[in-house]
DSSP file (Angstrom, degrees, kcal/mol; ACC not computed):
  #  RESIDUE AA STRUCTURE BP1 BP2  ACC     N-H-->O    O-->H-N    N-H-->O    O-->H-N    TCO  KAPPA ALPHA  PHI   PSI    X-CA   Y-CA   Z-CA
    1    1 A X              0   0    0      0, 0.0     3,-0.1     0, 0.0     4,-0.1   0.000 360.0 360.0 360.0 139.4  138.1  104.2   74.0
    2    2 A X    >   -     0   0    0      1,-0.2     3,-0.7     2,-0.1     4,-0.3   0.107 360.0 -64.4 -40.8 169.1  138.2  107.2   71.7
    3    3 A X  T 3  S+     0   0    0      1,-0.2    -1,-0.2     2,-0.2     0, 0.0  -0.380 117.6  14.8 -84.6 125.5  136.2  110.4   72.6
    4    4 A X  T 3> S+     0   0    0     -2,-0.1     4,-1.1     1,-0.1    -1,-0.2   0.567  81.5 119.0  63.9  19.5  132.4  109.9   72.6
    5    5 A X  H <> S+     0   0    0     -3,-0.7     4,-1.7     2,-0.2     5,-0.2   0.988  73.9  53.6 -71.1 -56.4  132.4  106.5   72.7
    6    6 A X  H  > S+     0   0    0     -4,-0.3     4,-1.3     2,-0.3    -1,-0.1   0.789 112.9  45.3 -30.6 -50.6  130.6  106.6   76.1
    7    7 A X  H >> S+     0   0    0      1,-0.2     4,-3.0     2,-0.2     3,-1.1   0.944 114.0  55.3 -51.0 -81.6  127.8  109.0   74.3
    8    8 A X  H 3X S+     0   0    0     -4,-1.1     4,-1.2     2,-0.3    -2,-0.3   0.721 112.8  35.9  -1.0 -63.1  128.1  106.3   71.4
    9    9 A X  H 3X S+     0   0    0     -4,-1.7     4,-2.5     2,-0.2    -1,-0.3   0.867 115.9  58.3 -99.3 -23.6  127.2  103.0   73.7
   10   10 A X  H <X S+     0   0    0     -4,-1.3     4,-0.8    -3,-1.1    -2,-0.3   0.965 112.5  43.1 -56.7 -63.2  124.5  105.3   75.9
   11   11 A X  H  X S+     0   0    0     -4,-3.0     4,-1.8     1,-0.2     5,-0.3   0.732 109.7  50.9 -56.8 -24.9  122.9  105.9   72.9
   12   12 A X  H  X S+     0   0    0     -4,-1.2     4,-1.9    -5,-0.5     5,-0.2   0.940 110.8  50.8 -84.2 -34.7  123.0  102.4   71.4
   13   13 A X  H >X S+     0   0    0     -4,-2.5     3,-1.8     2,-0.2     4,-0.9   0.823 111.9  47.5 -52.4 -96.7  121.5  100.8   74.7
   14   14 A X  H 3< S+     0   0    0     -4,-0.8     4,-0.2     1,-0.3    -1,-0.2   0.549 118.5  47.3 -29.5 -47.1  118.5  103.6   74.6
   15   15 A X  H ><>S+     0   0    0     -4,-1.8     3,-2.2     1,-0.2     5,-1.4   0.954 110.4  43.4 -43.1 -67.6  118.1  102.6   70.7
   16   16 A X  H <<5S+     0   0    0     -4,-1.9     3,-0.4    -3,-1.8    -2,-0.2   0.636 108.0  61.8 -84.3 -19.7  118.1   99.2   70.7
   17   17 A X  T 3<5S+     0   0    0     -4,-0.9    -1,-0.2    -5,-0.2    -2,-0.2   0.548 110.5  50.0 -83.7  -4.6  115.4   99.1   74.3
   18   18 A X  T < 5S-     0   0    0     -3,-2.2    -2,-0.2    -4,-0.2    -1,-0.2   0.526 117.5-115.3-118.1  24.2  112.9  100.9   72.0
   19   19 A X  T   5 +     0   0    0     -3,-0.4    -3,-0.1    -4,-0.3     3,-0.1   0.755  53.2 163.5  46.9  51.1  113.1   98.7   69.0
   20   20 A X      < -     0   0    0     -5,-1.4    -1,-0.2     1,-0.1     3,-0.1  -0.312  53.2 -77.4 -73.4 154.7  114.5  101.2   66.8
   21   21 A X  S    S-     0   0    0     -2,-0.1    -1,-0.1     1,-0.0    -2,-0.1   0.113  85.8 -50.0 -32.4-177.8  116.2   99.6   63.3
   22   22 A X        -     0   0    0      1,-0.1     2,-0.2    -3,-0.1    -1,-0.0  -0.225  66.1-115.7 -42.6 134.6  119.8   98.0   64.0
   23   23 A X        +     0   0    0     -3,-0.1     2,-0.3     4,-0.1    -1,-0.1  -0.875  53.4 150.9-116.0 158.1  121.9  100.4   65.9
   24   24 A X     >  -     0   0    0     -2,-0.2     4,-2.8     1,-0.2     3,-0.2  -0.985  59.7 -97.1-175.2 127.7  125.0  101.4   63.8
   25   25 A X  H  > S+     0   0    0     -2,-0.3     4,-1.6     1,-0.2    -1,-0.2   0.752 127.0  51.3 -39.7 -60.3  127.3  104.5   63.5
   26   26 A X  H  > S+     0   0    0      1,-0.2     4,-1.3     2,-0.2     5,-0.4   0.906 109.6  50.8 -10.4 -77.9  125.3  105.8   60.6
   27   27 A X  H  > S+     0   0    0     -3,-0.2     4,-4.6     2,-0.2     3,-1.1   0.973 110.5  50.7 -14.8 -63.4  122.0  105.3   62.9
   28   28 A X  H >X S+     0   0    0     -4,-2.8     3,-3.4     1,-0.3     2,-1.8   0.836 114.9  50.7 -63.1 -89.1  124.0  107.5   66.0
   29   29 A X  H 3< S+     0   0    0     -4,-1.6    -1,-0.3     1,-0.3    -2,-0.2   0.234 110.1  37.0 -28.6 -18.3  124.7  110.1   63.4
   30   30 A X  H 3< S+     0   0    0     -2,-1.8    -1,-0.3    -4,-1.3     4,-0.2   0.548 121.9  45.9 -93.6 -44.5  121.8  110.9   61.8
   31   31 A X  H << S+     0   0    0     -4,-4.6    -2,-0.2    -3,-3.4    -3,-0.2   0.635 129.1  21.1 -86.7 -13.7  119.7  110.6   64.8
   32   32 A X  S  < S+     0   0    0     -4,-0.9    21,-0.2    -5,-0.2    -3,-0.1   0.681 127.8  33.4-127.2 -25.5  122.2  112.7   67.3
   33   33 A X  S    S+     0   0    0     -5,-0.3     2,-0.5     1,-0.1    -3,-0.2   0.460  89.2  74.5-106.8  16.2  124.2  114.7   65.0
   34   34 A X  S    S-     0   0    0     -4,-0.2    -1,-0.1    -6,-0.2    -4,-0.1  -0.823  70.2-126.1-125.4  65.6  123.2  115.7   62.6
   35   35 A X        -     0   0    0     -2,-0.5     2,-0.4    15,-0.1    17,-0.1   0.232  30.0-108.1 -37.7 170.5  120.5  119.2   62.3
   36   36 A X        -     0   0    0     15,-0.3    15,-1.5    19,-0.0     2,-0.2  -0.755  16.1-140.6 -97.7 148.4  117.4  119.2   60.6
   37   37 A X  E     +A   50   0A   0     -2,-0.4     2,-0.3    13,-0.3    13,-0.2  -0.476  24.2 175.9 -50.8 131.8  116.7  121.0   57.5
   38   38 A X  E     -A   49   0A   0     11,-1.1    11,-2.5    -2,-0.2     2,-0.3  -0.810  21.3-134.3-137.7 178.1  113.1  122.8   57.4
   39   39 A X  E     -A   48   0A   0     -2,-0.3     9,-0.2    23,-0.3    26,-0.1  -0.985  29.0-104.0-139.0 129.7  112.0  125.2   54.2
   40   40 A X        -     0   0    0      7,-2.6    26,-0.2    -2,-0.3     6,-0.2  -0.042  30.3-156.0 -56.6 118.1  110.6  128.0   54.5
   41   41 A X        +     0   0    0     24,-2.8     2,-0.7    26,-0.1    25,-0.1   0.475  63.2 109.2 -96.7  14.9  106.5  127.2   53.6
   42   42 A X  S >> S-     0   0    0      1,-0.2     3,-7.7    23,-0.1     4,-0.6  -0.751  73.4-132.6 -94.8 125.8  105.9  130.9   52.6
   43   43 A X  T 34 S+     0   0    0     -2,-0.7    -1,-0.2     1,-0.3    -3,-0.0   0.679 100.5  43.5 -20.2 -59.5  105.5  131.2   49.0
   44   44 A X  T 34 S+     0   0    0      1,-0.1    -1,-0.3     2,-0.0    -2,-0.0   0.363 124.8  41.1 -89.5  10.9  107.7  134.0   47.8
   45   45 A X  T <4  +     0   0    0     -3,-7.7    -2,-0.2    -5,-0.1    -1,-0.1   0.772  48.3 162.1-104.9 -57.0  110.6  132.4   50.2
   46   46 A X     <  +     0   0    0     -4,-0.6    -5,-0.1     1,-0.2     2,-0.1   0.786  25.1 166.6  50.2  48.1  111.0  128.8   50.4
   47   47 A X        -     0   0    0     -5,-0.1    -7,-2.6     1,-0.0     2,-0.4  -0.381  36.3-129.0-111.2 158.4  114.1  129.8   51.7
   48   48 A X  E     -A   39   0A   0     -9,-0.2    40,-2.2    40,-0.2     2,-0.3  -0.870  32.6-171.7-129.9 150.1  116.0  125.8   53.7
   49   49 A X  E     -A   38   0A   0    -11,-2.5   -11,-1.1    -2,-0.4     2,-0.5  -0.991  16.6-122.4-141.6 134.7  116.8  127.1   57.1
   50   50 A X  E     -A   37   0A   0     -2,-0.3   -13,-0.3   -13,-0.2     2,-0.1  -0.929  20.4-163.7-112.0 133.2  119.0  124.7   59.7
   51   51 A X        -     0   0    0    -15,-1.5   -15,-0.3    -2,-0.5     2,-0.2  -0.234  17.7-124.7 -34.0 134.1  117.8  123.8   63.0
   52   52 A X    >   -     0   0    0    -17,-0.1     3,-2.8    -2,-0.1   -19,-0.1  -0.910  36.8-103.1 -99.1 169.8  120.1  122.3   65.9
   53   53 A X  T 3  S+     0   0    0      1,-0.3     4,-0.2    -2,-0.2    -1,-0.1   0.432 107.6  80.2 -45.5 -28.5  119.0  119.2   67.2
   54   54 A X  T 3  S+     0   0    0      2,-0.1     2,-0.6     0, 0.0    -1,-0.3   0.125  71.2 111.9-111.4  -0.5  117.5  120.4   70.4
   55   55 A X  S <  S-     0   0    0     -3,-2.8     2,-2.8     1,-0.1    -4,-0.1  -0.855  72.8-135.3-104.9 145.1  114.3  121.4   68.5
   56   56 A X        +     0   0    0     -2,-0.6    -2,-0.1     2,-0.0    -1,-0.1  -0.179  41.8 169.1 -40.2  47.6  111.2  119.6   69.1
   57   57 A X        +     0   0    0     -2,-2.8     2,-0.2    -4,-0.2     3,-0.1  -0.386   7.4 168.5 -81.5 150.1  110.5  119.5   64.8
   58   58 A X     >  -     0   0    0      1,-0.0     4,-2.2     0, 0.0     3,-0.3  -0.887  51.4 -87.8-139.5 172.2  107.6  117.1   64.3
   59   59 A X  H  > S+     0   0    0     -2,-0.2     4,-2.7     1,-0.2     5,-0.1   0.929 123.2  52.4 -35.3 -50.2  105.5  116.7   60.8
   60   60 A X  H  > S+     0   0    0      2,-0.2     4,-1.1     1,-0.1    -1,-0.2   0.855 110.3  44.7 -50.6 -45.3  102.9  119.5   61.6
   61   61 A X  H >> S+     0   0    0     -3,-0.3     3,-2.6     1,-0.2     4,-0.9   0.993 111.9  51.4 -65.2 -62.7  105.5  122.4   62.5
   62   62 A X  H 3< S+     0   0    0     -4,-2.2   -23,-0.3     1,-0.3    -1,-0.2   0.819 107.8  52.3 -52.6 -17.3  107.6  121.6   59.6
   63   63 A X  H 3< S+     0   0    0     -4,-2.7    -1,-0.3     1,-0.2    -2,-0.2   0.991 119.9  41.6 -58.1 -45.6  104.3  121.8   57.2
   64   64 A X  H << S+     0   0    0     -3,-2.6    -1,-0.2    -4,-1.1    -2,-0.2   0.557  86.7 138.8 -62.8 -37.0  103.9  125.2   58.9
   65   65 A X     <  +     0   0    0     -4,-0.9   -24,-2.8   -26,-0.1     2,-0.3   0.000  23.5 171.9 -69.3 140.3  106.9  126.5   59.0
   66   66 A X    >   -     0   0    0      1,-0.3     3,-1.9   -26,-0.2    -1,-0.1  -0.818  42.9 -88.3-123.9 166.3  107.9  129.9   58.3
   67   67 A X  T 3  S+     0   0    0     -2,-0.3     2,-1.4     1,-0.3    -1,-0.3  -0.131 112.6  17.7 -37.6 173.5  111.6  131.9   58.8
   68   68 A X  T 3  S+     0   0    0     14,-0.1     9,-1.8     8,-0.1     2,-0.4   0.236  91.2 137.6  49.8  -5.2  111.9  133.2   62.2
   69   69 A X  B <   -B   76   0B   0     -3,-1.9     2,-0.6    -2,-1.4     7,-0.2  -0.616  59.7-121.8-100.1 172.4  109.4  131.3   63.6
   70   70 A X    >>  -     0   0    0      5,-1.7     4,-1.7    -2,-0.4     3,-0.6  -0.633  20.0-158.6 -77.8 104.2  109.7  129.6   67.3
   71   71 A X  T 34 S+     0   0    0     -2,-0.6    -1,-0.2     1,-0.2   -10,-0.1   0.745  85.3  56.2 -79.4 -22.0  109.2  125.9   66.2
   72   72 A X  T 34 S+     0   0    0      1,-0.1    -1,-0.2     3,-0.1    -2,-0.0   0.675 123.8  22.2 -63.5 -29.1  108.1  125.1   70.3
   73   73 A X  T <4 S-     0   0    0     -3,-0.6    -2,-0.2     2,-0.2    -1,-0.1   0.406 100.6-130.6-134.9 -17.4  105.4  127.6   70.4
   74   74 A X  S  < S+     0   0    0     -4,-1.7     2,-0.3     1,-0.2    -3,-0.2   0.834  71.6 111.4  50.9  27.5  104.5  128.1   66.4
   75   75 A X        -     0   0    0     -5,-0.5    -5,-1.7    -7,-0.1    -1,-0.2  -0.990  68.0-103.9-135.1 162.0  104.6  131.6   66.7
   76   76 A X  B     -B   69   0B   0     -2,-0.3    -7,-0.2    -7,-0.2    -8,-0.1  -0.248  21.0-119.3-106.6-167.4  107.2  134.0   65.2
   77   77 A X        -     0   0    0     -9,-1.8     5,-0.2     1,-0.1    -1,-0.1  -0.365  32.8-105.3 -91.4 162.6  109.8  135.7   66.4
   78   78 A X  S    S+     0   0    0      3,-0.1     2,-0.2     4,-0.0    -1,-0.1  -0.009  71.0 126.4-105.2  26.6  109.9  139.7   66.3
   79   79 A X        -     0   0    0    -11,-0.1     3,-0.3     1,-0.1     0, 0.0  -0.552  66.2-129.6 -62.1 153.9  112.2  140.2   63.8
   80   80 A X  S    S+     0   0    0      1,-0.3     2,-0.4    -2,-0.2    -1,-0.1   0.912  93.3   0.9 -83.2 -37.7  110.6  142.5   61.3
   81   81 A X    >   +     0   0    0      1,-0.1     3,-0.7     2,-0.0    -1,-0.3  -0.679  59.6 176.8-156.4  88.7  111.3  140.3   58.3
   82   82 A X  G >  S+     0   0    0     -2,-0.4     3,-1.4    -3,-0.3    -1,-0.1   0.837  80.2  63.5 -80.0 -35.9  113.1  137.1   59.1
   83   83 A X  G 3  S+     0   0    0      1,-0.3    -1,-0.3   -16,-0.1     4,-0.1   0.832  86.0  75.1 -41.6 -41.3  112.9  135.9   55.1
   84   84 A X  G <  S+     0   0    0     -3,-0.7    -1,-0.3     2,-0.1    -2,-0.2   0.727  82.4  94.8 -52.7 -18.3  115.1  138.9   54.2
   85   85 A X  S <  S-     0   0    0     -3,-1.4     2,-0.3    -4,-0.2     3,-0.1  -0.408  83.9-109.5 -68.2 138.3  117.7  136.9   55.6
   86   86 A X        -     0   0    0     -2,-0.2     3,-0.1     1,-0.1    -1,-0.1  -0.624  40.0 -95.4 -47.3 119.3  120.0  134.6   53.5
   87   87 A X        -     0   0    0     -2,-0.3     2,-0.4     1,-0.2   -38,-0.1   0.280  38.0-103.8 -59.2 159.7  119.8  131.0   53.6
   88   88 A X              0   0    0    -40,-2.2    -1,-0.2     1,-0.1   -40,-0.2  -0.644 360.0 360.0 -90.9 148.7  121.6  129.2   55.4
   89   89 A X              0   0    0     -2,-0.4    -1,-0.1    -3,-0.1    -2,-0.1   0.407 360.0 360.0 -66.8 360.0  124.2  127.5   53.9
């Protein structure tokens, strides 16, 4: 087997026991590799900022969400002005 197949069929078992859609490379990718997006909900930024996979995002934070902030805890982080930043590409 190729590299990560083993991830690859571990995830399609776990998929397919919770009656998730069809499981399907597309599927694996989207759900395990793939960051999230969120956008910046402060007016004068709206700035699209990328996540890795390993944060909790659920609806509520991303409504919430500002630069810099801690998406586990909803509060932000102590950079002085985390918008000043450049989006991420």
């Amino acid at each position: 087997h190729k590299d990560g197949y083993e991830k690859y069929a571990t995830w399609k078992r776990i998929w397919t026991s919770n009656g998730k859609s069809e499981p399907s490379l597309k599927a694996f990718m989207s759900d395990q590799l793939v960051p999230y997006w969120v956008q910046c909900t402060k007016q004068d930024c709206a700035k699209w900022r990328q996540l890795t996979r390993d944060i909790q995002m659920t609806t509520a934070s991303a409504k919430i969400y500002r630069c810099g902030m801690k998406t586990h805890t909803a509060v932000k982080s102590e950079n002085s002005d985390p918008c000043s930043l450049s989006e991420d590409m």
